[in-house]
DRENMARMAR-934645 format. One record per residue: residue in one letter; x, y, z of N, C-alpha, C in turn. Coordinates in steps of 0.1 Angstrom, whole numbers, padded with zeros to 4 digits, always signed. Each point is the difference from the previous one (the first is absolute). Example, Ala and Ser with C-alpha at 12.3 -4.5 7.8 and 13.67 -1.06 7.14 Angstrom:
BEGIN
+------+-------+-------+-------+-------+-------+-------+-------+-------+-------+
| resn |   nc1 |   nc2 |   nc3 |  cac1 |  cac2 |  cac3 |   cc1 |   cc2 |   cc3 |
+------+-------+-------+-------+-------+-------+-------+-------+-------+-------+
|    A | +0132 | -0057 | +0078 | -0009 | +0012 | +0000 | +0009 | +0012 | +0000 |
|    S | -0004 | +0011 | -0007 | +0009 | +0011 | +0000 | -0008 | +0011 | +0008 |
+------+-------+-------+-------+-------+-------+-------+-------+-------+-------+
***
This chain:
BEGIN
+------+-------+-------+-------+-------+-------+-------+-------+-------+-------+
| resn |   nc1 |   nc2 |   nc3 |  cac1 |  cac2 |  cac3 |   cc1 |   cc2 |   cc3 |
+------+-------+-------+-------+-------+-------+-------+-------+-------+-------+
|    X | -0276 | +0063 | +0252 | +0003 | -0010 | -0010 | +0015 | -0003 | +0000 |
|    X | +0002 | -0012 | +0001 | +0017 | -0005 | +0000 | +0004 | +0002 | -0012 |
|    X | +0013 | +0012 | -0002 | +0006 | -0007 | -0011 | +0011 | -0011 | -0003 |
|    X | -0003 | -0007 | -0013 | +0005 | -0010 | -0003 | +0011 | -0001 | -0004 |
|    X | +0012 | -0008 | +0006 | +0017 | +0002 | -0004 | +0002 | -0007 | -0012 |
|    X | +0011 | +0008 | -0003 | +0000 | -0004 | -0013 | +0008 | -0017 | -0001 |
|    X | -0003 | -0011 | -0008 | +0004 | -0013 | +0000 | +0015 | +0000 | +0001 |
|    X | +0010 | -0012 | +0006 | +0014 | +0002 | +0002 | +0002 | -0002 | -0012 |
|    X | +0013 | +0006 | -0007 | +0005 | -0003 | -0009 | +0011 | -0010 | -0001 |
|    X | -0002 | -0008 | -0012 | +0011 | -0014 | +0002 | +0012 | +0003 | -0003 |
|    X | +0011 | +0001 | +0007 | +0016 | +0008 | +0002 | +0004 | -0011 | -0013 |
|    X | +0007 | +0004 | -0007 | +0008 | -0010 | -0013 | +0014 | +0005 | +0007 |
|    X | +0012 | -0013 | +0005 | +0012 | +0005 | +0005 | +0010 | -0005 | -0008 |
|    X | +0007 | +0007 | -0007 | +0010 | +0000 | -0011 | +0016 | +0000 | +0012 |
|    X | +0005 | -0010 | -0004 | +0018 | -0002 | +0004 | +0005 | +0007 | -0012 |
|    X | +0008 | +0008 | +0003 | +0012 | +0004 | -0008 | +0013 | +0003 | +0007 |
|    X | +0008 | -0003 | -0010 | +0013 | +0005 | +0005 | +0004 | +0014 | +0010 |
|    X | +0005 | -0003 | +0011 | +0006 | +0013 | +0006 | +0007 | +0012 | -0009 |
|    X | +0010 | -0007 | -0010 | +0007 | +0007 | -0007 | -0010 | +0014 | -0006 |
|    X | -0015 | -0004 | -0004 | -0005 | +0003 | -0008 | -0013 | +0016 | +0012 |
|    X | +0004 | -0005 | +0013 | -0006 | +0006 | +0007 | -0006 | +0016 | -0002 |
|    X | +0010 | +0010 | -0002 | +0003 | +0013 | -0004 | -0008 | +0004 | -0008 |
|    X | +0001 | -0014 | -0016 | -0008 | +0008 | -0012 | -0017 | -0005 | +0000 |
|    X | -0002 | -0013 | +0007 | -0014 | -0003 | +0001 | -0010 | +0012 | +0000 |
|    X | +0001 | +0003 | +0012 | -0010 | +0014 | +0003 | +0000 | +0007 | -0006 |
|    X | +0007 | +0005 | -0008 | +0003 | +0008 | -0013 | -0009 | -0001 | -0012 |
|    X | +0004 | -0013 | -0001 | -0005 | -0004 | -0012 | -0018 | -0006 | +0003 |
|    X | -0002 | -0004 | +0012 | -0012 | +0001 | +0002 | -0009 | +0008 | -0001 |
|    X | +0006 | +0015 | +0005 | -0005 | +0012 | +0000 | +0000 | +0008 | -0016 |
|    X | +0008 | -0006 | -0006 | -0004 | +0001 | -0012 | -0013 | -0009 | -0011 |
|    X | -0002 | -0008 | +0008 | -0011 | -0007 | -0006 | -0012 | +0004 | +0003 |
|    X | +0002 | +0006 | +0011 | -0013 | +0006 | +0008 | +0001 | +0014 | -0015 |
|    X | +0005 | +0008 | +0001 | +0004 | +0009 | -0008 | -0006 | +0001 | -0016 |
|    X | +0001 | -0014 | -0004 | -0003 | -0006 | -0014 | -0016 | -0003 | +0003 |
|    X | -0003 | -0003 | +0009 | -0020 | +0001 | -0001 | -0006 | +0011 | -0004 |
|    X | +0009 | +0010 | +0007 | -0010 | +0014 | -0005 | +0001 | +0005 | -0014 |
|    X | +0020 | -0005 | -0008 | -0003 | +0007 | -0009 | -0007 | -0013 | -0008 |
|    X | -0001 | -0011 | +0001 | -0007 | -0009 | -0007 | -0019 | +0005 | -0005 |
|    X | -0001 | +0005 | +0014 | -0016 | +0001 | -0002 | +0001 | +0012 | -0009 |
|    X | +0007 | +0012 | +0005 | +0002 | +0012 | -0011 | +0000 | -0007 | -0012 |
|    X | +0009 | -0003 | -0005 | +0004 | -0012 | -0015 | -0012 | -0001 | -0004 |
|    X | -0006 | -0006 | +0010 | -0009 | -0013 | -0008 | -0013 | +0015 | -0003 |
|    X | -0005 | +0009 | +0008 | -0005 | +0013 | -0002 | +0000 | -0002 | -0012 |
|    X | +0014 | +0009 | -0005 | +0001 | +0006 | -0014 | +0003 | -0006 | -0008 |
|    X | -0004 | -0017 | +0001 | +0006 | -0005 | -0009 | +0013 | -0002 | -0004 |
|    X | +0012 | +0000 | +0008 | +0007 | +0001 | -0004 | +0008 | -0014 | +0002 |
|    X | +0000 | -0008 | -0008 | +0002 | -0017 | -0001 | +0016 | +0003 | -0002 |
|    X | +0006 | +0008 | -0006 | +0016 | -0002 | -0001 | +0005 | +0000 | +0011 |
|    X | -0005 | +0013 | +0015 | +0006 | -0003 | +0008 | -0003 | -0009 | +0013 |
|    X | -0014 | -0010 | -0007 | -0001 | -0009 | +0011 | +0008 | -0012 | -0007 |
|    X | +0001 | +0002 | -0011 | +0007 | -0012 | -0006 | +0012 | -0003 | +0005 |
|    X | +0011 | +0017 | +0004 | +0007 | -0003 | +0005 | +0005 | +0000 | +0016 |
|    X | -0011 | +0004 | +0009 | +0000 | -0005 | +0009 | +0000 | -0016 | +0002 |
|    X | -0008 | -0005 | -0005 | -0005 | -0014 | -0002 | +0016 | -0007 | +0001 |
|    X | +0003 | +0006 | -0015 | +0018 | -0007 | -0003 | +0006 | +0002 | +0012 |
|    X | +0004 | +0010 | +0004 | +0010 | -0001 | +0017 | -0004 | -0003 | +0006 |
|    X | -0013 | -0004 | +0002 | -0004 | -0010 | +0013 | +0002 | -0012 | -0002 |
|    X | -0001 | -0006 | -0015 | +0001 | -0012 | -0001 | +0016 | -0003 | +0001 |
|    X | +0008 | +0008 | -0003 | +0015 | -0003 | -0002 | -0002 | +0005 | +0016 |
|    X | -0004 | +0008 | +0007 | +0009 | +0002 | +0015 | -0002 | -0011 | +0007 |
|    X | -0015 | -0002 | +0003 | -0004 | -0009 | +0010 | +0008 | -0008 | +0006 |
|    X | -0001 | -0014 | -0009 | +0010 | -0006 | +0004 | +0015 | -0001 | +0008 |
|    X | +0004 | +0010 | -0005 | +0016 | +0004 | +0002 | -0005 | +0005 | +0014 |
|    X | -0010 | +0005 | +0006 | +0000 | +0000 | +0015 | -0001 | -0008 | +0008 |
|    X | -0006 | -0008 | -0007 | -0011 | -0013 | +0004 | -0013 | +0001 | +0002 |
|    X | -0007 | +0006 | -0008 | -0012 | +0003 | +0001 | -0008 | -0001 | -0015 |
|    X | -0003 | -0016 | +0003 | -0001 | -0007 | -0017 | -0018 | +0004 | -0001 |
|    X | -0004 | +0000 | +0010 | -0019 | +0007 | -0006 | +0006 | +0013 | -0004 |
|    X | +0008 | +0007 | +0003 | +0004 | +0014 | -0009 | +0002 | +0000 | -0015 |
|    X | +0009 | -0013 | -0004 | +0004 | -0001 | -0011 | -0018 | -0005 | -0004 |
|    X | +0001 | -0009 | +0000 | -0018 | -0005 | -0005 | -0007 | +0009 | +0000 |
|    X | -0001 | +0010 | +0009 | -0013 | +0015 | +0001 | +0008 | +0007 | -0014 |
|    X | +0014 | +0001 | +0001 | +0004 | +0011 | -0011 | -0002 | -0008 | -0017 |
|    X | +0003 | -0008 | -0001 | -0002 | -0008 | -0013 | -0014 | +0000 | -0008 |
|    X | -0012 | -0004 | +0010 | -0011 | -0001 | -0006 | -0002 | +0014 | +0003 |
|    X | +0006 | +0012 | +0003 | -0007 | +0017 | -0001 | +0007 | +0000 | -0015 |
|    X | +0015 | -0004 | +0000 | +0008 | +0005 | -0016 | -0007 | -0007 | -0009 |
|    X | -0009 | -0010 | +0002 | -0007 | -0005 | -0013 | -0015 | +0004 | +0001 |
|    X | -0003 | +0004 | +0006 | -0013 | +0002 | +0001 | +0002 | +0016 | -0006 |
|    X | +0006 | +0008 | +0006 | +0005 | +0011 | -0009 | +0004 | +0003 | -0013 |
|    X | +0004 | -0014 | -0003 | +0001 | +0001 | -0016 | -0014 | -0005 | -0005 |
|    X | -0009 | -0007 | +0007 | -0013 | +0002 | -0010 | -0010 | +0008 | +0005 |
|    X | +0007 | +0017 | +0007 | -0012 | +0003 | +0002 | -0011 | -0006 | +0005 |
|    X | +0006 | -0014 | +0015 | -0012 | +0000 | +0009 | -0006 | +0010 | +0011 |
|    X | -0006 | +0009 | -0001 | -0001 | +0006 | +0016 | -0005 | -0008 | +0009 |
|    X | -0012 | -0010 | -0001 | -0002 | -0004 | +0009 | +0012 | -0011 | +0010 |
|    X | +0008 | -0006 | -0009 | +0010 | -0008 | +0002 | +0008 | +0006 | +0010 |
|    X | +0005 | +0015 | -0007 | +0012 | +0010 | +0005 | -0006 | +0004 | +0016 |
|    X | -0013 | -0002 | +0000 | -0005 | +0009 | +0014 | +0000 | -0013 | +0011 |
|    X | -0005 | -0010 | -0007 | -0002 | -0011 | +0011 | +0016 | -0007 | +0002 |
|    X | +0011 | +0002 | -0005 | +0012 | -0001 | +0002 | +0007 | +0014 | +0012 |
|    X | -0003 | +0008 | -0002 | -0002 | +0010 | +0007 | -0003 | -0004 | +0015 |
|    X | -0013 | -0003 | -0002 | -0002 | -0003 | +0014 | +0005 | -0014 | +0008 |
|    X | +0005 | -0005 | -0010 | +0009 | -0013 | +0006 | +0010 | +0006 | +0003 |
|    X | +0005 | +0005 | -0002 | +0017 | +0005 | +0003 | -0002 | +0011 | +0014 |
|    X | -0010 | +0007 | -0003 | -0005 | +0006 | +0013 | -0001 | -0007 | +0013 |
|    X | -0009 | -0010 | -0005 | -0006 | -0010 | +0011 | +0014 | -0005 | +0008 |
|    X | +0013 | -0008 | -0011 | +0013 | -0005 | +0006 | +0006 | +0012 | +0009 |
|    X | +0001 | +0010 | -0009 | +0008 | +0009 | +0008 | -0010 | +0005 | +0015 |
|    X | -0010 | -0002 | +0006 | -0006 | +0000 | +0009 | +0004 | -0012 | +0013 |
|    X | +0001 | -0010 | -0011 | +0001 | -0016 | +0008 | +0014 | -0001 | +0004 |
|    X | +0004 | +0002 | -0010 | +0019 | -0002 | +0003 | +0008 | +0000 | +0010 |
|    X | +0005 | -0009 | +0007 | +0007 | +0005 | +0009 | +0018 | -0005 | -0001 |
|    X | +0010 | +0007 | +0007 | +0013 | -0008 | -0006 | +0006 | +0000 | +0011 |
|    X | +0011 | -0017 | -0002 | +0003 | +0004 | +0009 | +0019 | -0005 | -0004 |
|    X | +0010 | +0004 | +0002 | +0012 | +0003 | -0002 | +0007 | -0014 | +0010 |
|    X | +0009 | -0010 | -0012 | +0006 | -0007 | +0011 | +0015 | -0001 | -0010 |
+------+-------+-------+-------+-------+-------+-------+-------+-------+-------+
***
């Protein structure tokens, strides 16, 4: 029986500044970082610290150039203040999904 590959995924390619080259990955790899404790969070309930997750994403994004970041972090910091879970998780998986897609490229 053939197994079946998995579908391509659609590359999203982000230009940013050279300058900025160094901290990208960084800060990417901290996003990646913020899924797990998000899902922890969202576990125990714990809406203050996805709230503020949410807040530095909405304030970082941007400043990288990475404005679905700000959008993913905004609607988690309000969705955390009403105690959405379902909201908080399917945000989750958007920000996951980007950070999968993402690609950059420095000019």
């Amino acid at each position: 029986m053939p197994t079946s590959q998995p579908e391509p995924v659609d590359r999203l390619t982000i230009v940013i500044s050279r300058e900025l080259e160094e901290i990208v990955p960084i800060f990417l790899s901290n996003r990646h970082k913020d899924i797990h404790i998000l899902r922890d969070a969202l576990t125990r309930q714990d809406y203050r610290t996805i709230q503020t997750l949410g807040h530095r994403m909405k304030g970082d994004g941007g400043g990288f150039g990475f404005n679905r970041i700000t959008e993913i972090g905004t609607a988690i910091e309000l969705a955390a203040k009403l105690e959405d879970c379902s909201t908080i998780e399917q945000q989750v998986v958007q920000l996951e999904n980007f950070l999968t897609r993402v690609s950059v490229v420095y000019r």
